[in-house]
C-alpha positions in Angstrom: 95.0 12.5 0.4 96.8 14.2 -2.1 99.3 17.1 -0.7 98.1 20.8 -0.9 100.0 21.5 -5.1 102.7 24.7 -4.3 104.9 26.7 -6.9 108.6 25.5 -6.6 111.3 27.5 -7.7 113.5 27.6 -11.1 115.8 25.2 -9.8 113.3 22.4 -8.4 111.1 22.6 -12.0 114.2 21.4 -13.5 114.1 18.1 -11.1 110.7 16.8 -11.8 110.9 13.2 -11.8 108.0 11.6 -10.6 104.3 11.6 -11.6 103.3 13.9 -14.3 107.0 14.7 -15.0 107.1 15.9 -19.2 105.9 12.9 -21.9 108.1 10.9 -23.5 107.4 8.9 -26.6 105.4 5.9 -25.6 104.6 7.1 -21.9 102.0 5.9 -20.9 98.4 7.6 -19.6 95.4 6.6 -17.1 92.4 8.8 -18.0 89.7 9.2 -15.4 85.9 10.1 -16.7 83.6 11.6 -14.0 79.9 11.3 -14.9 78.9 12.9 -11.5 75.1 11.6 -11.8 73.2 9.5 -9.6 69.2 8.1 -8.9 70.1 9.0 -5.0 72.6 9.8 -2.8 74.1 7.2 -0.7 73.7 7.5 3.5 77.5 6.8 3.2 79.1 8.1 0.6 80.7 11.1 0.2 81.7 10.8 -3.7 81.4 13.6 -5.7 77.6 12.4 -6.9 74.4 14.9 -7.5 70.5 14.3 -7.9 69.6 16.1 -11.0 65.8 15.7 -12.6 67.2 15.7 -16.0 70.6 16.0 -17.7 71.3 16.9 -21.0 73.1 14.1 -22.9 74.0 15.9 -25.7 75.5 19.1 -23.9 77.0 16.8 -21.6 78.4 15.0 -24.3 80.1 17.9 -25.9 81.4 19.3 -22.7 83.4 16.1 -21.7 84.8 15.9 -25.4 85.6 19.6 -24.8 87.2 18.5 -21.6 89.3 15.7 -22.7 90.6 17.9 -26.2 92.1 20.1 -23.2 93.5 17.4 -21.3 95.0 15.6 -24.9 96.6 19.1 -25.8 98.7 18.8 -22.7 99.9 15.5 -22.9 101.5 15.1 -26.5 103.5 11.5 -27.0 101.5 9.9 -24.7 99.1 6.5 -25.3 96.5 5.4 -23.1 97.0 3.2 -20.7 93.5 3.0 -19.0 90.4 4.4 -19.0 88.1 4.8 -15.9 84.6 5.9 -16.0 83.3 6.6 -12.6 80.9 9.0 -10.6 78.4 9.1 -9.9 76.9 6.2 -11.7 78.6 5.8 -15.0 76.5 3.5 -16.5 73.7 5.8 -16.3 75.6 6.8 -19.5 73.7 6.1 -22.7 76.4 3.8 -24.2 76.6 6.1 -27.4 78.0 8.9 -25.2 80.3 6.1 -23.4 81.7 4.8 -26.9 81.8 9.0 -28.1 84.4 9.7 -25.6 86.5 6.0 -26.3 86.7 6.8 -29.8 87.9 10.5 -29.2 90.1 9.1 -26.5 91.9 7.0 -29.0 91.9 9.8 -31.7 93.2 12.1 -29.3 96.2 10.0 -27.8 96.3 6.6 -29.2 96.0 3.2 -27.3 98.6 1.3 -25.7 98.5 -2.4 -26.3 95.6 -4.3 -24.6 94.1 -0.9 -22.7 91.8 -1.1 -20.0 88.9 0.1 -20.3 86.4 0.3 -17.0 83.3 1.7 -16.0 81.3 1.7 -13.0 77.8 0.4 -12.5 75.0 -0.3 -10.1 73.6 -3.8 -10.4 70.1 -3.2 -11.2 68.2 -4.5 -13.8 67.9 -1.5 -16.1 71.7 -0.7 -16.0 72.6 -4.0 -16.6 70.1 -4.5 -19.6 73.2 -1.8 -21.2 75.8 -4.1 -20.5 75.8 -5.6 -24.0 75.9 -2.2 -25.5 78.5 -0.9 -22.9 80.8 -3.8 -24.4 80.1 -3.2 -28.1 81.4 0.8 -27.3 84.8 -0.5 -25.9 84.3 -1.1 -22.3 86.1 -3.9 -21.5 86.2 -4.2 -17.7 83.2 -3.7 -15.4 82.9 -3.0 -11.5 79.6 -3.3 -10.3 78.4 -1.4 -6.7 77.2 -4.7 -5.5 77.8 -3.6 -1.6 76.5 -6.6 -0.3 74.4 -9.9 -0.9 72.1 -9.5 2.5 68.8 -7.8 1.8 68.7 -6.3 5.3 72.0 -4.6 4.8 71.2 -3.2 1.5 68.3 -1.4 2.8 70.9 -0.3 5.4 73.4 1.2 3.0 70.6 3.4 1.1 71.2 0.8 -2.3 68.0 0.7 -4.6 68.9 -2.7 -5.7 68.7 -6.2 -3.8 70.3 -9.3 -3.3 69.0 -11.1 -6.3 69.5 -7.9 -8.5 72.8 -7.4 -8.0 73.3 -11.4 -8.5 71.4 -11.1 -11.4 73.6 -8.2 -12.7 76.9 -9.9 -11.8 75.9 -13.0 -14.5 74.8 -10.7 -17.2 78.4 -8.2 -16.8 80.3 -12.1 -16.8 78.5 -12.4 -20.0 79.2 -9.0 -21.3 82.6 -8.1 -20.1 86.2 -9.1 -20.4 86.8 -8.7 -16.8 84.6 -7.7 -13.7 85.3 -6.8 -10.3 82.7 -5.7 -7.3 82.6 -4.0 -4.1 81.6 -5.3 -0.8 81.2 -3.3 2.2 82.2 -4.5 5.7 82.2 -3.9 9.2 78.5 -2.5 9.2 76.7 -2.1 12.8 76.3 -5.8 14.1 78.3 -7.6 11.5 80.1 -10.9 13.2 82.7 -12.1 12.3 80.6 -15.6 11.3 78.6 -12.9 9.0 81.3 -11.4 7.4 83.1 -14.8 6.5 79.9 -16.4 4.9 79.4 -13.7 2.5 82.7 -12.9 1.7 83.6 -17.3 1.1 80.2 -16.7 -1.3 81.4 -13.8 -3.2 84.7 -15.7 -3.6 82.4 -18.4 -5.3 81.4 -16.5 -8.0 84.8 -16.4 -10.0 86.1 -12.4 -10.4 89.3 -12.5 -10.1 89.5 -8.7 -8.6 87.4 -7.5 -5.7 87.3 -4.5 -3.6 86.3 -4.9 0.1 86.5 -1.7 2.1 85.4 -1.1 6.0 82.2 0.7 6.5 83.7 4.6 7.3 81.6 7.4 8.3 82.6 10.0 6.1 81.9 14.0 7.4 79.2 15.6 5.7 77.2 12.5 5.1 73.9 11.3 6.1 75.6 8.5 8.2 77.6 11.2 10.0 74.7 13.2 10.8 73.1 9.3 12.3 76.6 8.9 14.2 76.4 12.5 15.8 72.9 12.1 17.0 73.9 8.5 18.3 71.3 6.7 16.2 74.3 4.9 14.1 76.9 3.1 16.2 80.2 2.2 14.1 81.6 -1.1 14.8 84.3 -1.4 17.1 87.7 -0.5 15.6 89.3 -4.2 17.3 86.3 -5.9 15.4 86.9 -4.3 12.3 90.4 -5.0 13.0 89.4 -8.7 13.1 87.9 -8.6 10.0 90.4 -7.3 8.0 92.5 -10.2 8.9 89.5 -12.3 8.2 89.1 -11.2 4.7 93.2 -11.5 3.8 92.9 -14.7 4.8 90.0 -15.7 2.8 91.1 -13.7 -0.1 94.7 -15.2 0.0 93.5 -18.9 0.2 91.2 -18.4 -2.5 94.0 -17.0 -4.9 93.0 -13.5 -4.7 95.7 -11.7 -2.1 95.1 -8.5 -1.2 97.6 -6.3 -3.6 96.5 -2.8 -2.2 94.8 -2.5 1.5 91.3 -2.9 0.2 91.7 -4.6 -2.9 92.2 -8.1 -3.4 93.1 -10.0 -7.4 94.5 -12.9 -8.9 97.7 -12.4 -10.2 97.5 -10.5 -13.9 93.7 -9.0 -12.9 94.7 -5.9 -10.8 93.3 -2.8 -11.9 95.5 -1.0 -14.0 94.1 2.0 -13.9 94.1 2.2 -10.3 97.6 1.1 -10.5 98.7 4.0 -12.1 97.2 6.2 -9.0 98.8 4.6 -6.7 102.2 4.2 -8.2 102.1 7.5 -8.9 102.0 7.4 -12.8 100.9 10.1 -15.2 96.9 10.4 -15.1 94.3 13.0 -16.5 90.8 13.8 -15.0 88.1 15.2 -17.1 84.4 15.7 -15.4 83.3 17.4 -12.1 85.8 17.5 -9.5 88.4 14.9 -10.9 92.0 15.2 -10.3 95.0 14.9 -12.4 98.7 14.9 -12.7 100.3 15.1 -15.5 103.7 17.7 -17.1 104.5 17.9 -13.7 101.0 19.6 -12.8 98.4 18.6 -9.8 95.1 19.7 -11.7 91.2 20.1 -10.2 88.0 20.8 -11.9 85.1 22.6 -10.8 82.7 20.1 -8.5 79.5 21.2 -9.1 77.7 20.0 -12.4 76.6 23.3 -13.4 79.9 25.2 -12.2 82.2 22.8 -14.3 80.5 23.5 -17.1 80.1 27.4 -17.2 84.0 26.8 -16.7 84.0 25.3 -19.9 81.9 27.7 -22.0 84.3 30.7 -20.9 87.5 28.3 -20.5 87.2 25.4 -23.6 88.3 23.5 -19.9 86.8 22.8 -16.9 89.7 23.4 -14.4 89.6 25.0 -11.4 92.8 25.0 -10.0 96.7 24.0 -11.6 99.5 23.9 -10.1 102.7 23.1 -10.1 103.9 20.3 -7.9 107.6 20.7 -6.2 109.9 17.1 -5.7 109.0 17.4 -1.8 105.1 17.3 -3.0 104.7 14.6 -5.4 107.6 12.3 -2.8 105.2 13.1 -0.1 102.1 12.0 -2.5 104.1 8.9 -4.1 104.5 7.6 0.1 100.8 8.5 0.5 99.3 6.5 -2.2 102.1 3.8 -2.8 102.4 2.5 1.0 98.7 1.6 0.3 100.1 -1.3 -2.1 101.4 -4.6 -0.8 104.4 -4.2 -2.9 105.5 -0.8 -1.2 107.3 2.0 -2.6 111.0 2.5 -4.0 112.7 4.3 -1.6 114.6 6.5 -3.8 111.5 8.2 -5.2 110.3 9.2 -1.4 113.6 10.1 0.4 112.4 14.2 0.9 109.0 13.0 2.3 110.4 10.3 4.7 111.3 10.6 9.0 114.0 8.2 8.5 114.2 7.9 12.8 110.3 7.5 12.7 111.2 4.5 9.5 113.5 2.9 11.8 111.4 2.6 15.1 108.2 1.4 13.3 110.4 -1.2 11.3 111.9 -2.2 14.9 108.1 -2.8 16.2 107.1 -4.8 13.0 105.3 -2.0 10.9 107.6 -1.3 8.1 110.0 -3.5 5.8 112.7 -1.9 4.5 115.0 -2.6 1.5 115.1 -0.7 -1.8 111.5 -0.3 -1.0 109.7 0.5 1.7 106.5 -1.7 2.7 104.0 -1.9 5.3 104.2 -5.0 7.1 100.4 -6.9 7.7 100.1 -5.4 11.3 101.3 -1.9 9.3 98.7 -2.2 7.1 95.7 -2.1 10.2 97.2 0.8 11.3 98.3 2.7 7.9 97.0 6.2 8.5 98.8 5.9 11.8 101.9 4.7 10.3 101.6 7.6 7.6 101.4 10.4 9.8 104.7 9.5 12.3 106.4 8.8 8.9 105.8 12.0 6.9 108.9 14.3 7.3 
């Protein structure tokens, strides 16, 4: 999603504004952690996430410190916000190595007041058996890869766990944790509506306040796609999937948790902070295989593969691949891309250079957009964001 980073001239580096623009004292900072590690790879999902037969946890170890000693070096009078760990599988982490990298986080840059601190995990029984020790190293916020709660459909989506594992591991992260969230995947081949609304009023039962519910895509380059191409995977229909997405805003909203981002539903005071900052285009680092960042004004990417991030490192002390700077027309054109997503919009000021102001006022005619000081897609803009996106962008 992110726009292609450019080099702007003398007078526009003097006008950086947005995301990334220079620290000031007590700025706040999201750092993401990629452990890009998994048991298998996913029919879906096209993550960065690798199969290795062994990893070395200590060299690993030292190469993310390395990593994050960069990042910390560029980002002086800053304090942490957040801190995401995700992949991969994250909690395939041995919790010293989890609690390592918090402790050198907090030397490095310091903690704002009552950080976040999240990391991802699959619900099976030998991840969860660290949750205890996840929690004693700092974690404070879990989000488990539950996916769904029918057997049938978890042998579908490629998961090693089941129904009654990923329950199981939902109690013991409750137990552990300070706050949990889980995903749920939708819209699979065959899913009814009846389906979809019996599973999602269950998962509503169990008392997160934060979920994420996205829409089954076929992503390029995936096993699914390959199934799709051949014609031995048939995607629901997009007017079904439609129909579910308005089924699950309803749920979610009666239930207290309203969607506050198009796939992510909360109770007030439990949306994810860290993903916050993303997508109101705050300062945030990336440290680990292929993450992302943007911070001093910078769009930064490491090296994807495992073994080429870290021969990056050895001849770098980093593992970046590519830094940039970002221009006012770039990061306005990313701050519509990632804060239309939100249900509280986007200020309008910051997105003036990447806006069709004709194209603004025709979709807010047909019931798409609402305009003020912000600019917000509208429920029926929401089903049809990427559409809306792409007759918006000057």
């Amino acid at each position: 999603m992110p726009a292609k980073a450019g080099i702007p001239g003398g007078e526009e580096r003097q006008r950086l504004s947005l995301a990334g623009a220079p620290a000031s004292a007590g700025a706040t900072l999201a750092l993401y952690v990629h452990w890009p590690f998994c048991v298998s790879k996913c029919p879906y999902c096209d993550f960065n996430s690798h199969v290795r037969s062994s990893v070395d946890q200590e060299q690993w170890l030292e190469a993310l410190l390395t990593d994050l000693a960069h990042e910390a070096r560029h980002t002086p009078g800053m304090k942490l916000g957040s801190i995401f760990f995700g992949g991969g599988t994250p909690s395939l982490m041995p919790p010293a190595t989890v609690g390592a990298l918090i402790e050198a986080a907090d030397r490095c840059w310091g903690f704002a007041e009552g950080i976040e601190i999240t990391l991802e995990a699959n619900p099976s029984s030998v991840e969860a058996a660290r949750f205890a020790d996840l929690a004693a190293a700092g974690v404070n916020r879990a989000s488990l890869g539950v996916q769904s709660l029918d057997d049938e459909a978890l042998r579908f989506l490629g998961r090693a766990h089941d129904a009654a594992e990923g329950l199981a591991a939902l109690d013991t992260a409750q137990a552990n944790f300070r706050r949990v969230t889980f995903d749920l995947i939708y819209a699979l081949p065959g899913q009814s509506e009846e389906q979809w609304r019996g599973q999602l009023g269950r998962a509503l039962s169990f008392g997160t306040g934060h979920l994420s519910l996205y829409q089954l895509t076929i992503e390029p380059g995936t096993r699914f796609a390959t199934l799709a191409a051949r014609g031995d995977l048939r995607p629901a229909d997009p007017d079904h999937g439609a129909t579910l997405y308005e089924a699950t805003r309803e749920l979610t909203e009666s239930a207290g948790l309203p969607a506050y981002e198009i796939s992510n539903h909360a109770r007030p005071g439990e949306e994810s902070r860290h993903n916050l900052a993303y997508w109101r285009y705050a300062p945030y680092a990336g440290i680990g295989p292929g993450a992302h960042g943007r911070r001093a004004g910078l769009f930064t990417r490491r090296h994807k593969k495992p073994e080429n991030w870290l021969s990056a490192l050895s001849r770098n002390g980093h593992g970046i691949e590519e830094e940039a700077l970002l221009s006012p027309a770039e990061m306005a054109s990313e701050t519509l891309l990632m804060g239309l997503r939100l249900r509280e919009g986007v200020e309008l000021d910051r997105i003036e250079p990447a806006i069709d102001r004709t194209a603004v006022a025709r979709l807010q005619r047909e019931g798409l957009l609402a305009v003020d000081e912000r600019l917000r897609a509208t429920p029926a803009g929401m089903l049809v964001l990427d559409s809306v996106l792409a007759e918006i962008c000057a």
